[in-house]
C-alpha positions as a LaTeX table, in Angstrom:
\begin{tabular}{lrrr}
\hline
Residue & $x$ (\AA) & $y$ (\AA) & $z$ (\AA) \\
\hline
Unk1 & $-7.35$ & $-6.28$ & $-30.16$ \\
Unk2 & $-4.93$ & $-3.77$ & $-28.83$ \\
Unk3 & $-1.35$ & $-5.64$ & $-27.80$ \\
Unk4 & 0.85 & $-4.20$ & $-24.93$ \\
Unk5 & 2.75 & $-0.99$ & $-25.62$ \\
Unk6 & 5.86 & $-0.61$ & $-24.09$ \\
Unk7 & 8.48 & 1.92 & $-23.95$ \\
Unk8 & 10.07 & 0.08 & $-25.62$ \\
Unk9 & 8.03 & $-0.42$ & $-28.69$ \\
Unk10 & 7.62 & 3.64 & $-28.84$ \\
Unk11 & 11.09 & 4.39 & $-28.92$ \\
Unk12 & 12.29 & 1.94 & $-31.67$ \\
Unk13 & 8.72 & 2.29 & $-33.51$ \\
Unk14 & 7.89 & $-1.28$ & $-33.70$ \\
Unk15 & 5.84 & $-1.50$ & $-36.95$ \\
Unk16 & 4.36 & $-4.55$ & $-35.52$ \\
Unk17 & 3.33 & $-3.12$ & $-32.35$ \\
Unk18 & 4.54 & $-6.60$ & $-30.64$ \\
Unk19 & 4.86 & $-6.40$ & $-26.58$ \\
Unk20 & 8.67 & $-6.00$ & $-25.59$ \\
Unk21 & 9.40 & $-5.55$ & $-21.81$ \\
Unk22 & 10.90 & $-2.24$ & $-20.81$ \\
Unk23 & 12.90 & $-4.11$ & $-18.98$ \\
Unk24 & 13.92 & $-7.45$ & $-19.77$ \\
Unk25 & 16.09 & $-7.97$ & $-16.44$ \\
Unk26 & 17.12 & $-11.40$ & $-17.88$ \\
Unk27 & 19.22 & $-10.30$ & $-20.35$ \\
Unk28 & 22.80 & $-10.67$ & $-18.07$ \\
Unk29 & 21.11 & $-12.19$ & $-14.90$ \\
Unk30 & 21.39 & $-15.18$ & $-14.54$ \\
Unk31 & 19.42 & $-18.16$ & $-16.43$ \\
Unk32 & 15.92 & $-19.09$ & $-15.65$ \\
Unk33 & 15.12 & $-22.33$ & $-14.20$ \\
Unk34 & 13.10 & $-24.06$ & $-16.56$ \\
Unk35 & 10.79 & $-25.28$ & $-13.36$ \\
Unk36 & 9.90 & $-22.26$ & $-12.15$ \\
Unk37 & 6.54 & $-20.91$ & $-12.30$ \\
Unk38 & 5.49 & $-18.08$ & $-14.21$ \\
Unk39 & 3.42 & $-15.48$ & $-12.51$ \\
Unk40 & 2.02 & $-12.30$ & $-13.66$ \\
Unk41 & 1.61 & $-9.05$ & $-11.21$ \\
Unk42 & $-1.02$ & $-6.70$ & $-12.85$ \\
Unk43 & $-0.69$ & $-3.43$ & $-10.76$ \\
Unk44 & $-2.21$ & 0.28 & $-11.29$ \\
Unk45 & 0.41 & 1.74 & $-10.86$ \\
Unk46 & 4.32 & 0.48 & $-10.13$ \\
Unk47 & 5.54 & 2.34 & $-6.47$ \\
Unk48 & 9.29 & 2.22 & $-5.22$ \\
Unk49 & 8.05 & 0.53 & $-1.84$ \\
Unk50 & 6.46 & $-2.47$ & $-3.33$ \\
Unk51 & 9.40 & $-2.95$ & $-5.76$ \\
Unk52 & 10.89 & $-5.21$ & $-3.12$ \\
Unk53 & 7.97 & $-7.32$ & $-2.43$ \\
Unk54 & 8.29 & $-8.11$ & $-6.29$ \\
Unk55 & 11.72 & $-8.88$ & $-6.41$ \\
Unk56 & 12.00 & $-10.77$ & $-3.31$ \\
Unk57 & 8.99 & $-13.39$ & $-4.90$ \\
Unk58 & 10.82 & $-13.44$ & $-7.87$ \\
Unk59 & 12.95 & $-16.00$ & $-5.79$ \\
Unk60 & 10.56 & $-18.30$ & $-6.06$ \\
Unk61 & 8.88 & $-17.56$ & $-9.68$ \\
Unk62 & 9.25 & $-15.89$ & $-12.44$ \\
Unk63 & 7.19 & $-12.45$ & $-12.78$ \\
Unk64 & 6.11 & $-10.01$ & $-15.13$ \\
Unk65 & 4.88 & $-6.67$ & $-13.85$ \\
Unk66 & 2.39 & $-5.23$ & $-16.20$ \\
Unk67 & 1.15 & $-1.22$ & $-14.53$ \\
Unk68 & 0.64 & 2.02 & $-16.17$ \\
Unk69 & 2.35 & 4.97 & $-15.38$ \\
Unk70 & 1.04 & 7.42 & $-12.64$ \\
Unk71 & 1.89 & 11.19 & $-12.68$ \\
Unk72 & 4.83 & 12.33 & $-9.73$ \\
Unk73 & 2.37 & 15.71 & $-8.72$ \\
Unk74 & 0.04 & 12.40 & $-6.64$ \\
Unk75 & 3.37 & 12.30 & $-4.45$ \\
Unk76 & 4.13 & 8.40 & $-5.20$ \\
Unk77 & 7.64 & 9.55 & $-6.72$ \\
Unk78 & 9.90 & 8.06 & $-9.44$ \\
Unk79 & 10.21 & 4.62 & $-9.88$ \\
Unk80 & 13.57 & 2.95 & $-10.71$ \\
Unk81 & 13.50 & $-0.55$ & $-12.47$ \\
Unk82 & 16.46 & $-2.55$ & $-10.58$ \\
Unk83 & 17.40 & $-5.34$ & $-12.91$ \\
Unk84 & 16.92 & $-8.70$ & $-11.49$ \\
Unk85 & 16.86 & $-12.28$ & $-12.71$ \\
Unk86 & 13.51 & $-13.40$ & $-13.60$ \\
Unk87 & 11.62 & $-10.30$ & $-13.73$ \\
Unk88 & 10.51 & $-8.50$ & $-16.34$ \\
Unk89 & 8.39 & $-4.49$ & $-16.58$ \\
Unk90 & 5.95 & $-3.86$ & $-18.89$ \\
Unk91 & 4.28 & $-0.05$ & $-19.00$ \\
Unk92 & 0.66 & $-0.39$ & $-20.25$ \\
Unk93 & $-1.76$ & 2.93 & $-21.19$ \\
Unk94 & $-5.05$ & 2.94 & $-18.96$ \\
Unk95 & $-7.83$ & 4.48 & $-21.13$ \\
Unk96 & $-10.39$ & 6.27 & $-18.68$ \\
Unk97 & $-13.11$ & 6.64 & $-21.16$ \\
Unk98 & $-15.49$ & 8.00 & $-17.86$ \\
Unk99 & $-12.36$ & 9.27 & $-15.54$ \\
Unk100 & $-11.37$ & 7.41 & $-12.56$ \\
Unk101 & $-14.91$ & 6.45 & $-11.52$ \\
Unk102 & $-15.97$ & 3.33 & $-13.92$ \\
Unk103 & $-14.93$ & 1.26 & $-16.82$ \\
Unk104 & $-10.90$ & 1.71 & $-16.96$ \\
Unk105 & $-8.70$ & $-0.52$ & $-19.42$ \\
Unk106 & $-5.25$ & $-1.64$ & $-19.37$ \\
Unk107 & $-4.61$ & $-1.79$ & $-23.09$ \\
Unk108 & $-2.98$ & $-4.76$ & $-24.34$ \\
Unk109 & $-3.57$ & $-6.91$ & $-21.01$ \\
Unk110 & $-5.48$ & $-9.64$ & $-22.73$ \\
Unk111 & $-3.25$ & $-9.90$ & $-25.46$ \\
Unk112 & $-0.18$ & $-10.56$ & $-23.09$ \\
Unk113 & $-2.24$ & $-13.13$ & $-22.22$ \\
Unk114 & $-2.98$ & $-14.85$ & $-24.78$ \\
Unk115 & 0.64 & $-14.72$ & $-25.82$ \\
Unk116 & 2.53 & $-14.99$ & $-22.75$ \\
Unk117 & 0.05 & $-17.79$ & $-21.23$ \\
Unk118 & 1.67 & $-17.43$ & $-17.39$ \\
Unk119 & 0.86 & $-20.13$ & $-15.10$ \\
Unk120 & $-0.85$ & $-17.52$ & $-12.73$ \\
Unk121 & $-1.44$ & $-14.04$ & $-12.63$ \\
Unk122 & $-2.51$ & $-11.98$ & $-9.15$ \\
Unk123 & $-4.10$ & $-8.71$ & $-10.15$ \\
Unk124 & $-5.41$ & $-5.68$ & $-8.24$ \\
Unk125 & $-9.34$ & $-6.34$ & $-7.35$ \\
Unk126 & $-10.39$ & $-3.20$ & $-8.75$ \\
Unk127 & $-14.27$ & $-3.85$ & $-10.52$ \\
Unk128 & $-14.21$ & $-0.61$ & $-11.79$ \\
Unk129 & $-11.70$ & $-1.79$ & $-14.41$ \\
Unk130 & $-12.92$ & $-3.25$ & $-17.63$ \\
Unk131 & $-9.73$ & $-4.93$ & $-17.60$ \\
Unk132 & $-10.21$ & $-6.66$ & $-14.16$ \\
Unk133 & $-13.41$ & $-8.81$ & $-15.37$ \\
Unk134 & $-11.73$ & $-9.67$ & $-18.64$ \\
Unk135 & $-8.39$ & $-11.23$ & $-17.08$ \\
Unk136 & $-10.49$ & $-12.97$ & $-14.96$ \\
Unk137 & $-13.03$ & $-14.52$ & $-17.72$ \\
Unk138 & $-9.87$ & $-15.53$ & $-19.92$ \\
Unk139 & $-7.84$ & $-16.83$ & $-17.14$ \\
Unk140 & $-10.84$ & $-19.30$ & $-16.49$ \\
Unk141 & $-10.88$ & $-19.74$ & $-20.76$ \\
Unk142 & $-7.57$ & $-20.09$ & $-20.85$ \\
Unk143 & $-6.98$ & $-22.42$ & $-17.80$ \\
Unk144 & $-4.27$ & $-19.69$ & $-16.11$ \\
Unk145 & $-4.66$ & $-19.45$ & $-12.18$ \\
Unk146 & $-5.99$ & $-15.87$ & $-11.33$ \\
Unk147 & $-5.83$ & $-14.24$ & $-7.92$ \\
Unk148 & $-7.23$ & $-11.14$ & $-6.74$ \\
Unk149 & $-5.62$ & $-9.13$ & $-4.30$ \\
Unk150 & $-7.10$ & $-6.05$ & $-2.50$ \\
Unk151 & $-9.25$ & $-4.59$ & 0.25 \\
Unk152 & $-12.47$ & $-6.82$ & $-0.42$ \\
Unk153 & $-15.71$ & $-5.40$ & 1.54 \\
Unk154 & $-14.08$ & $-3.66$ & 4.76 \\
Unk155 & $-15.26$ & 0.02 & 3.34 \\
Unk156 & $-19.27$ & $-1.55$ & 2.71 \\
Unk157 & $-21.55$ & $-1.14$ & 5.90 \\
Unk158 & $-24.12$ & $-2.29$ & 3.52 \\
Unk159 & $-24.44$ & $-3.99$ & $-0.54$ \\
Unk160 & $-26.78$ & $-3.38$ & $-2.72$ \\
Unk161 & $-28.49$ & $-6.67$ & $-4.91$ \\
Unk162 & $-25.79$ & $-5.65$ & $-7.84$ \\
Unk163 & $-22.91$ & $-5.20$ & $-5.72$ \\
Unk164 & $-23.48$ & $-8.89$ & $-4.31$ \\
Unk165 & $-24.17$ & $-9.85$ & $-7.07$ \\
Unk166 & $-20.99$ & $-9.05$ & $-8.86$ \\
Unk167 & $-19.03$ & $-10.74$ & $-5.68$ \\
Unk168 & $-20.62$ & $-14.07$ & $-6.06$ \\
Unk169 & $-19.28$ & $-13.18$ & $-9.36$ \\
Unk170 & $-15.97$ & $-12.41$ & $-8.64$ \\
Unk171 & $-15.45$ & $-15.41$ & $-6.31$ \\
Unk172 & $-16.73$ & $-18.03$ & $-8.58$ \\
Unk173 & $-14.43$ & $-16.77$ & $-11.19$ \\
Unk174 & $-11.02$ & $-16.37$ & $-9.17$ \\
Unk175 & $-8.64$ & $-19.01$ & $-7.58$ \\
Unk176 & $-8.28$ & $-17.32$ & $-4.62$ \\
Unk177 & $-8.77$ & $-13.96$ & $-3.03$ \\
Unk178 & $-6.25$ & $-12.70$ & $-1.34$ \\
Unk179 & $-6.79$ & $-10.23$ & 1.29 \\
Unk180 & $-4.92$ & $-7.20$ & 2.53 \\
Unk181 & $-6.00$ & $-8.45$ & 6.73 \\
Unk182 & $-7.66$ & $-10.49$ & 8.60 \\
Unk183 & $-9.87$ & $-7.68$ & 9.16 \\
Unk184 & $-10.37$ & $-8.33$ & 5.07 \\
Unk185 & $-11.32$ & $-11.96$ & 5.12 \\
Unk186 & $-13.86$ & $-11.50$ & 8.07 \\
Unk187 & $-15.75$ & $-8.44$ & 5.96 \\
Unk188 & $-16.88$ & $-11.29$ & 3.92 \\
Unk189 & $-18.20$ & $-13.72$ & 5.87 \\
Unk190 & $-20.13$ & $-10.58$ & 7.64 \\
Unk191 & $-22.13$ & $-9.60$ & 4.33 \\
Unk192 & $-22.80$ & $-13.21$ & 3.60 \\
Unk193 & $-19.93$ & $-14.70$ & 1.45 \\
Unk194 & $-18.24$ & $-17.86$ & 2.24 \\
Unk195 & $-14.51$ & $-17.16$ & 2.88 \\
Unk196 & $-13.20$ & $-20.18$ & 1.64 \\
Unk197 & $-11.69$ & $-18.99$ & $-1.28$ \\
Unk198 & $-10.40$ & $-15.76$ & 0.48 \\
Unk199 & $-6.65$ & $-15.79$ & 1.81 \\
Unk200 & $-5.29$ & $-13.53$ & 3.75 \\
Unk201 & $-1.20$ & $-12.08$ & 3.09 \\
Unk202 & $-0.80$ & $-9.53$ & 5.45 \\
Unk203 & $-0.02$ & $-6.16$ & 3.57 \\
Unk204 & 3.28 & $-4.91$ & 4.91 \\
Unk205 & 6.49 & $-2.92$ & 4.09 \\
Unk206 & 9.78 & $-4.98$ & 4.19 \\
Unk207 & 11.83 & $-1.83$ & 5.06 \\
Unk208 & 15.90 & $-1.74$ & 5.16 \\
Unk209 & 16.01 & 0.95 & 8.02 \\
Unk210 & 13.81 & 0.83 & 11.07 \\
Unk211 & 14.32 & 2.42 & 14.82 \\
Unk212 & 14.07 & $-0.52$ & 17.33 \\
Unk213 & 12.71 & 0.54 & 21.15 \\
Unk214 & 15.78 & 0.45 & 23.16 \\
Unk215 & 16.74 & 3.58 & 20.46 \\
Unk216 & 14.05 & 5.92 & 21.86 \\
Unk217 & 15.88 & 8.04 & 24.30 \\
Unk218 & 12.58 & 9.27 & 26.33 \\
Unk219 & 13.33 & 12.95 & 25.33 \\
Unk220 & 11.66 & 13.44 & 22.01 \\
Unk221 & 9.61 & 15.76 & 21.47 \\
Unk222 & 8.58 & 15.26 & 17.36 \\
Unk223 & 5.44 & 13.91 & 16.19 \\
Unk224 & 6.04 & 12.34 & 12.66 \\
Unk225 & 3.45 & 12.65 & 9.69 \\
Unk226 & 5.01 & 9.87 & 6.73 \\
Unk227 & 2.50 & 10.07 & 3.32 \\
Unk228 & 1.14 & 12.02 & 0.08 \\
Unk229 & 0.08 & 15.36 & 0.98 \\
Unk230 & $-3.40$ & 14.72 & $-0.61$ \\
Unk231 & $-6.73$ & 15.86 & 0.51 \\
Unk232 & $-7.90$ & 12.95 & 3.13 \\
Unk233 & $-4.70$ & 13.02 & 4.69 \\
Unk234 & $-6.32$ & 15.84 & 7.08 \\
Unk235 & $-2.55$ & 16.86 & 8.14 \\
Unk236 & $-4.13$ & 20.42 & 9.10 \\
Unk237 & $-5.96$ & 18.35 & 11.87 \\
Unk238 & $-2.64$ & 17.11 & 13.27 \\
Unk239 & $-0.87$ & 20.51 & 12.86 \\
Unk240 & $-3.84$ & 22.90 & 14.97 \\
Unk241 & $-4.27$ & 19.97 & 17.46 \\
Unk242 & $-0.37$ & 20.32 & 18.09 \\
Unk243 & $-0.12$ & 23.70 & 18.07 \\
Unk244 & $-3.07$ & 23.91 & 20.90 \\
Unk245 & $-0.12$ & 21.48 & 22.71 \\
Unk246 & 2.36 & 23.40 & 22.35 \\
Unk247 & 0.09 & 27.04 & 23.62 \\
Unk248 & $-2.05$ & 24.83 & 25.80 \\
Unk249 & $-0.27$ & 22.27 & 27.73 \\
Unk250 & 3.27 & 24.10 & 27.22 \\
Unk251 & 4.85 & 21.09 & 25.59 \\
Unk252 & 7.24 & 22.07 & 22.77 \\
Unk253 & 6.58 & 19.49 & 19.97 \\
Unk254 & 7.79 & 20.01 & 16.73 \\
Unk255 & 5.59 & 17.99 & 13.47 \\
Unk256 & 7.91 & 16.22 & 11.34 \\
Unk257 & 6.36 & 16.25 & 7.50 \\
Unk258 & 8.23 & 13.49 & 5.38 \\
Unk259 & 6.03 & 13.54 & 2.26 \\
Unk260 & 4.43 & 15.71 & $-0.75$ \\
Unk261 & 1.27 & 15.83 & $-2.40$ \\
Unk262 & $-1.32$ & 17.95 & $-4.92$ \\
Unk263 & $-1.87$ & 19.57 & $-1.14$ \\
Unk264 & 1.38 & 20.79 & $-0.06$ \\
Unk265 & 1.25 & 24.27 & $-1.99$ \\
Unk266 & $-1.95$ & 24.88 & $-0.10$ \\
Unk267 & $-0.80$ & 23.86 & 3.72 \\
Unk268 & 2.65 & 25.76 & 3.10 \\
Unk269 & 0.54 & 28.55 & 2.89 \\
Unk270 & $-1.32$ & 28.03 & 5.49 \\
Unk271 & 0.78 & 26.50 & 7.87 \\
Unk272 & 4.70 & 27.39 & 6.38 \\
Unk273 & 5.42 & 30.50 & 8.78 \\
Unk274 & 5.54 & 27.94 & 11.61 \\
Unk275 & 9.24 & 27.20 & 12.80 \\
Unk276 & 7.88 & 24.28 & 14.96 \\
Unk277 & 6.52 & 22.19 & 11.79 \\
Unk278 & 9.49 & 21.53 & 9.65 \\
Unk279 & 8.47 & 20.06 & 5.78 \\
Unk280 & 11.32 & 17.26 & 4.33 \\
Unk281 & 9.60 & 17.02 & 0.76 \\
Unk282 & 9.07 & 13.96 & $-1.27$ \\
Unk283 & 11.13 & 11.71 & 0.80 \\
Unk284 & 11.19 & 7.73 & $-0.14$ \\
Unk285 & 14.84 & 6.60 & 1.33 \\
Unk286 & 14.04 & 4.78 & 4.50 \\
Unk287 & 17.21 & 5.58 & 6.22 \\
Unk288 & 16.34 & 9.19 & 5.75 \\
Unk289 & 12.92 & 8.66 & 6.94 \\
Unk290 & 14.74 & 6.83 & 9.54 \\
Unk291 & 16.85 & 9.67 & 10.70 \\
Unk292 & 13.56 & 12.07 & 10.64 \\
Unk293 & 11.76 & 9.72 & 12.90 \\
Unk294 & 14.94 & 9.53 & 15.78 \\
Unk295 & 13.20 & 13.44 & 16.82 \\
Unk296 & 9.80 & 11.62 & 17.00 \\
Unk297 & 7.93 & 10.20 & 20.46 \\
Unk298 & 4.85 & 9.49 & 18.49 \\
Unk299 & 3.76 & 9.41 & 14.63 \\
Unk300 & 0.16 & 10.46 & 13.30 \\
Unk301 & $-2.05$ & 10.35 & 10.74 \\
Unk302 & $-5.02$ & 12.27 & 11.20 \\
Unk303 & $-6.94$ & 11.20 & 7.80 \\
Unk304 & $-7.53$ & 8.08 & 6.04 \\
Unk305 & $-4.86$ & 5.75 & 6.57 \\
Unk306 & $-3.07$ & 2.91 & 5.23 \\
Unk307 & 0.62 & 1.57 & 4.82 \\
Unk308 & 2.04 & 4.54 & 6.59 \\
Unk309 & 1.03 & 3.47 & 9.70 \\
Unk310 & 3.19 & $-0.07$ & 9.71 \\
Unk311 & 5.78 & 2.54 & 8.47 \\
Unk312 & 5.30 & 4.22 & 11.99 \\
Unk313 & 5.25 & 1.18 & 13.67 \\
Unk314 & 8.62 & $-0.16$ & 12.40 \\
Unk315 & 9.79 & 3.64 & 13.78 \\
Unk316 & 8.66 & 2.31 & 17.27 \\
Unk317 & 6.17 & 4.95 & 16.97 \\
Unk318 & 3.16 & 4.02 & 18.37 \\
Unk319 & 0.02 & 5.73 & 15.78 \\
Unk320 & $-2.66$ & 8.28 & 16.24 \\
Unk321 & $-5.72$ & 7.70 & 13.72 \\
Unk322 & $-9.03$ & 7.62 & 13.60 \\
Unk323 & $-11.73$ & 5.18 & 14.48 \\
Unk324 & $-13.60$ & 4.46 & 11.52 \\
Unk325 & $-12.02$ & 1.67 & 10.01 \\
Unk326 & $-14.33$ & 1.93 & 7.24 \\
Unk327 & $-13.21$ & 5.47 & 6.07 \\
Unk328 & $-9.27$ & 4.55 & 5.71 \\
Unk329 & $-7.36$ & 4.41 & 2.18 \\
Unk330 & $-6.60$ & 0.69 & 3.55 \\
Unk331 & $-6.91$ & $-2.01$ & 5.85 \\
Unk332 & $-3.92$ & $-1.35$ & 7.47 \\
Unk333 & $-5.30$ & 1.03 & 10.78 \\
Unk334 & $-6.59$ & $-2.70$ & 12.04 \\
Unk335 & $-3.26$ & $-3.38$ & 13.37 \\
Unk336 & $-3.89$ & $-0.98$ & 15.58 \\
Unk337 & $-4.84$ & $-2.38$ & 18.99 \\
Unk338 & $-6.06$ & 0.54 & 20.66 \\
Unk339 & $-4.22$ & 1.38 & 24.07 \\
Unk340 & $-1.68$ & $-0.93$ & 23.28 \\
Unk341 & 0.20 & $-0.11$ & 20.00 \\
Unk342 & $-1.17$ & 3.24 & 19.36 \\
Unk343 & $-4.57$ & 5.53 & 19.56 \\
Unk344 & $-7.47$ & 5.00 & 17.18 \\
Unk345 & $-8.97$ & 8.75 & 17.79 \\
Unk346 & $-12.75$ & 9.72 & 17.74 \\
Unk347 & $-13.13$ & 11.07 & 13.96 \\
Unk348 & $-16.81$ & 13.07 & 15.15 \\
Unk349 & $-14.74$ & 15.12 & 17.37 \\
Unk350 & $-11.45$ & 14.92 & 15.67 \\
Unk351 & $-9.14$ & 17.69 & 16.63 \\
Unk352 & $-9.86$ & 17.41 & 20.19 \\
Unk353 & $-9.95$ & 14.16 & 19.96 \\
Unk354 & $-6.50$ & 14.28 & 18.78 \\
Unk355 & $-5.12$ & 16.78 & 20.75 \\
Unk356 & $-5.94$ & 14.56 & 23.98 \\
Unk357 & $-4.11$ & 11.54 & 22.70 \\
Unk358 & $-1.38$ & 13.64 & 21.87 \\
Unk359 & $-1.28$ & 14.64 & 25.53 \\
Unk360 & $-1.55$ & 11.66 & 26.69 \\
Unk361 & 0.97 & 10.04 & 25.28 \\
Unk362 & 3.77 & 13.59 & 25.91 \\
Unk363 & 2.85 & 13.79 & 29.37 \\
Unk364 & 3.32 & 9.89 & 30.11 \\
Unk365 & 6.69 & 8.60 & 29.80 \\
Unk366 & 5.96 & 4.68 & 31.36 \\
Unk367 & 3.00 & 4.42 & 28.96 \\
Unk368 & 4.46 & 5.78 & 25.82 \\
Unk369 & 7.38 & 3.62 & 25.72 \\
Unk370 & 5.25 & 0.31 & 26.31 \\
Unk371 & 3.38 & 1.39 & 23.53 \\
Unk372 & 6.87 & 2.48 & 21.72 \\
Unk373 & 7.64 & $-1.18$ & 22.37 \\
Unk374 & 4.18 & $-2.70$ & 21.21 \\
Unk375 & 4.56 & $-1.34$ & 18.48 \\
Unk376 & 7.59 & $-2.12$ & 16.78 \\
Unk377 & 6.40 & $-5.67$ & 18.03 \\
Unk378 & 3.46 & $-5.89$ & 15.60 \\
Unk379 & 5.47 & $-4.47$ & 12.81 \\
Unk380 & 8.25 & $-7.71$ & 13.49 \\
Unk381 & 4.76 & $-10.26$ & 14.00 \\
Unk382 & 3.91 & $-8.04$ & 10.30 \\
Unk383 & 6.86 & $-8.80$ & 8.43 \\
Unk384 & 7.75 & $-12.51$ & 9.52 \\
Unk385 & 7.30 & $-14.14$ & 7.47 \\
Unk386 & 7.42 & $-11.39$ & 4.84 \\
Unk387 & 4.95 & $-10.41$ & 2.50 \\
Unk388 & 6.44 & $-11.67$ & $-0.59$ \\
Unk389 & 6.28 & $-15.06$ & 1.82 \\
Unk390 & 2.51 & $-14.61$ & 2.23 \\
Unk391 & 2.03 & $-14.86$ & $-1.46$ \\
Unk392 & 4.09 & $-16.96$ & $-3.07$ \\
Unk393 & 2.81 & $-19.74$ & 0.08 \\
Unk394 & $-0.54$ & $-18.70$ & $-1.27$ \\
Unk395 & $-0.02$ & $-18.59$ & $-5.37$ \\
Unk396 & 2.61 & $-21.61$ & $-5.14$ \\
Unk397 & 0.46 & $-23.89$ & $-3.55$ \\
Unk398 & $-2.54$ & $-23.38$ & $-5.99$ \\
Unk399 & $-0.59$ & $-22.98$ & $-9.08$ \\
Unk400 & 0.81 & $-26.70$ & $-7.71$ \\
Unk401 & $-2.78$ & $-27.89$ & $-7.73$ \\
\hline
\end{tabular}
């Protein structure tokens, strides 16, 4: 049975190979309360903007974070481990005996288990991992709450007999599913599932620096892109359809790039001799971001979506994106009430289609900053209670049980 690795255990060359945290944020903090719960938070990967949602449900709990590593060229950045009472970091390897597609394992998972014995633990609902099935077989074994938290059935238009199968799975097995959205929880009552094990936390970003409406001046003339430079992010959409603005309808916008990706090489080639689209680099300070966004009237993301567009929305930018909710990274683009808080574009006809919201938006000063306002309105409704809130209301109450 393989047992967690840490950095830790490589760098003092633990001959028993005994799970340490990396960071044991204890050790200074203040004393645990002996009546706190003990939750685990099994992640993919650890990212600097849900750091916060951790540490603010440490509050109420004590938490582990167990996640493997994830290389800085997928344009997540570096991760600093803030030390903070009751909350500890453990770095697990993910074998990917098959690549990314199937069968994944976060070595030494099962044995934190075993040893650790948490009152609860809330993973990623990822099936592809091995790991996934086998926390939630010895959670049952071991009598240790387990929650799954993730995008559920949104992306299926239709399941196959193994797919459901492996839900009805799934849902016997967990304590409760916890869904990104509404939009989530009512993707399984429309293939068939009963939804009363499926909760819904609203995913959101808790952010320290955000642009409320009566900022927005009227003038600005900036369309922001925030997110990984990566494939489906389709920023070359975004870019031609606002360069046919600026040639077309004579509007001088400018595209504001805050992010990087394995794509930026390739669209700084393409698109880099352009004095109109100006490229910040890997960017993750929201104030900066903040700043960035005071040029913008309107923020867009032309690809498949997710938390960037509540980003947008705490800008007061109301967001361009496309209509098939199916296709996005994440839930998210179902805050978007089209007309209202921002544009869900037609994705058959996708430039155009985006080049006429962008217009109509520039050339409309009354209707952008209602939607300016809507906006930032559903990020607040988002975000109160926070996140962190959602869950703990969610995992405290069961683990009570």
């Amino acid at each position: 049975m393989h047992v967690l690795a840490t950095k830790s255990d490589r760098l003092e060359g633990n001959p028993a190979g005994r799970a340490a945290p990396l960071i044991d944020s204890d050790a200074g903090g203040e004393l645990q309360r002996p009546s706190m719960k003990h939750v685990a938070v099994v992640q993919p990967n650890l990212t600097q903007y849900r750091l916060p949602v951790f540490l603010e449900l440490s509050q109420h709990c004590r938490v582990d974070l167990l996640f493997s590593q994830v290389s800085s060229e997928l344009g997540f950045g570096d991760v600093r481990y803030p030390q903070s009472p009751n909350v500890r970091y453990f770095e697990v390897e993910t074998l990917k005996p098959f690549g990314d597609k199937i069968a994944m394992i976060q070595l030494g998972l099962t044995g934190y288990l075993f040893r650790e014995r948490p009152d609860a633990v809330m993973i990623f609902a990822n099936p592809r991992y091995v790991t996934f099935w086998t926390t939630l077989l010895f959670g049952r074994m071991l009598g240790i709450k387990v929650f799954a938290h993730g995008h559920g059935l949104y992306k299926w238009e239709r399941i196959n007999l193994f797919y459901r199968l492996m839900v009805k799975v799934m849902l016997g097995l967990v304590t409760s599913y916890i869904a990104y959205a509404p939009y989530v929880r009512q993707s399984f009552a429309v293939h068939g599932f009963s939804d009363k094990k499926v909760s819904v936390a609203p995913n959101s970003l808790q952010l320290s620096a955000v642009v409320r409406p009566a900022e927005k001046s009227g003038t600005e003339r900036g369309i922001l892109f925030v997110g990984r430079l990566r494939k489906d992010s389709n920023l070359e959409l975004l870019l031609r359809a606002a360069a046919r603005l600026r040639h077309e309808d004579d509007i001088p916008v400018t595209v504001e790039v805050a992010g990087t990706g394995e794509c930026a090489s390739q669209l700084h080639r393409e698109f880099g001799a352009h004095s109109w689209i100006h490229w910040y680099g890997e960017v993750y300070d929201p104030e900066e971001i903040r700043q960035i966004s005071l040029k913008c009237f309107v923020g867009c993301y032309p690809g498949d979506a997710g938390l960037s567009v509540l980003h947008m929305m705490a800008l007061s930018l109301p967001v361009i994106t496309h209509d098939q909710l199916s296709r996005h990274k994440g839930p998210e683009p179902s805050f978007i009430q089209h007309g209202v808080n921002g544009i869900l574009y037609d994705r058959t006809a996708a430039e155009d289609s985006i080049f006429r919201a962008l217009s109509s938006l520039a050339g409309h000063a009354t209707r952008l900053s209602d939607m300016q306002r809507a906006a930032f309105a559903r990020y607040q409704g988002l975000v109160n209670p926070s996140l962190a809130s959602h869950l703990w209301a969610i995992i405290g109450a069961e683990s009570a049980a």
